[in-house]
N, C-alpha and C positions, 0 to 999 in steps of 0.2 A: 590724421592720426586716429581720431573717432572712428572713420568709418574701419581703419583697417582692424582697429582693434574690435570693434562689432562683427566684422566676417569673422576674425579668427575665433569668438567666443560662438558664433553661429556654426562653423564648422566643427568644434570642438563638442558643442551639443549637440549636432546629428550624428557624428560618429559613437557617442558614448550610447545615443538612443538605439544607433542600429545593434550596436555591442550588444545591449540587454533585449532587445528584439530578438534574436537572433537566439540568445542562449534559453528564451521563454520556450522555444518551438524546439530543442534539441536541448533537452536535460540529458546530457551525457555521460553523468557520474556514475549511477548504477551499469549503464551499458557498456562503459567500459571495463571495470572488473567485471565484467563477464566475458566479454573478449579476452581478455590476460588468463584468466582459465583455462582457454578454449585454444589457446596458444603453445601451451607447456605440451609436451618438452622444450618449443622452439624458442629460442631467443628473437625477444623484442626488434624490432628493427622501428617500424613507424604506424604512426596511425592518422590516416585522413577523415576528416567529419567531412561527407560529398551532402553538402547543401540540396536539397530536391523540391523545388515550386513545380506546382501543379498548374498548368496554363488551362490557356484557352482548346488547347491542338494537341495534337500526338507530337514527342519530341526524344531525340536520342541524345544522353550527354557521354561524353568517352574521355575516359582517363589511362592513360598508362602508368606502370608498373614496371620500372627494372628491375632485372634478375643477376644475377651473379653465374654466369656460366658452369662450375662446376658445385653450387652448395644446392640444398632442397630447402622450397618455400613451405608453409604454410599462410594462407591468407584467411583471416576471420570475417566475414562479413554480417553485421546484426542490423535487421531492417525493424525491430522493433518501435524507433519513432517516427514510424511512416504514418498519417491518416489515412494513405489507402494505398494497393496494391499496386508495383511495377515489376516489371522482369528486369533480370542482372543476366547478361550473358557476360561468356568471358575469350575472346577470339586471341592468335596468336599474332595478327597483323593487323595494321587500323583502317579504320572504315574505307580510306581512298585507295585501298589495294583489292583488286579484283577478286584473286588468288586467297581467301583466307578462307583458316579454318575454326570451328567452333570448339571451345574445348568443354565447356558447361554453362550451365542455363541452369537458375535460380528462381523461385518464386518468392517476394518479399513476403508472402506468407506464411513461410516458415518460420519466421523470425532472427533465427539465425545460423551459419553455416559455415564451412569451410571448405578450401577447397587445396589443392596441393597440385602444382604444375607437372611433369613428368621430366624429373632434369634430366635423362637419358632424349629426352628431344631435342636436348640446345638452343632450347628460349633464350633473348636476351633481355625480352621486354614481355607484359602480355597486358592485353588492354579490353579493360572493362567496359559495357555499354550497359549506360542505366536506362531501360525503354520508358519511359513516361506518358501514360498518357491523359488523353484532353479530361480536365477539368469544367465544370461551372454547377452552383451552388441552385438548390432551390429559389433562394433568395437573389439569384440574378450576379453575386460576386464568382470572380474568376480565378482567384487563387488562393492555395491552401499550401503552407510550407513543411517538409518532414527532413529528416536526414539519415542517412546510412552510413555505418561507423566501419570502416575498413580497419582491421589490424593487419600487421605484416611482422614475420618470421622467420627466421631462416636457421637452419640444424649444424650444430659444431662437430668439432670432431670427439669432442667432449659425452656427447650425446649418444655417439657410434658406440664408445665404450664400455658407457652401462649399459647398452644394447636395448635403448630405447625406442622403440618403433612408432607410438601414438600417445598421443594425450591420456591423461588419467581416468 
């Protein structure tokens, strides 16, 4: 009974440690209302915090994105708690498809951006590749962690009405 009760107090404190690790390296309160700005007219849909460590190597991570066949997106992306530079493509198919095409390419050095699909093209998904590359430190350490705050949007019919066409 000791010991189970010891693991569960042992696991219960490496998850709270990684919890506040984690939120140390992505203070995400100011970047988000700037996102939500950067959003208007479109209504809220979701928002991912894409985790980003810096290795040893060059590395590609790829997320997808469903779309809604007939409404228009807006996507925010703010790479503002990055310690250092990646590229964000944005392709129509995912990386084990031959056939794909690119739709925009990002420098995390802008800080932040958006981008808006073409719904006259009939996406159903579109899928982001974060390029990462090789890390290592003066000091011989190998990783450095940032994160890039996705928001997502999409336009009502609400919006057609006041004959909103862009953000403020």
């Amino acid at each position: 009974m000791r010991i189970l009760l010891s693991v569960i107090c042992l696991v219960a404190s490496s998850y709270l440690s990684a919890q506040q690790a984690a939120s140390s390296y992505c203070p995400k309160s100011d970047v988000v209302v700037k996102c939500r700005k950067a959003l208007v007219p479109f209504k809220y849909t979701n928002m991912v915090t894409n985790r980003i460590v810096f290795k040893r190597f060059n590395y590609v991570k790829e997320i997808s994105i469903p779309l809604f066949y007939d409404a228009r997106y807006r996507l925010v992306f703010n790479a503002e708690l990055l310690p250092k530079d990646i590229k964000i493509r944005i392709y129509d198919a995912p990386q084990t498809e031959k056939k794909r095409e690119q739709l925009a390419e990002f420098e995390s050095s802008q800080g932040q951006f958006t981008f808006e699909p073409d719904a006259a093209t009939g996406l159903y998904e579109v899928y982001v590749d974060f390029l990462i590359p090789a890390y290592i430190a003066e000091d011989g350490s190998s990783f450095i962690k940032g994160c890039v705050i996705l928001m997502t949007g999409y336009e009502d019919e609400v919006s057609d009405a006041f004959g909103d066409s862009g953000s403020e």
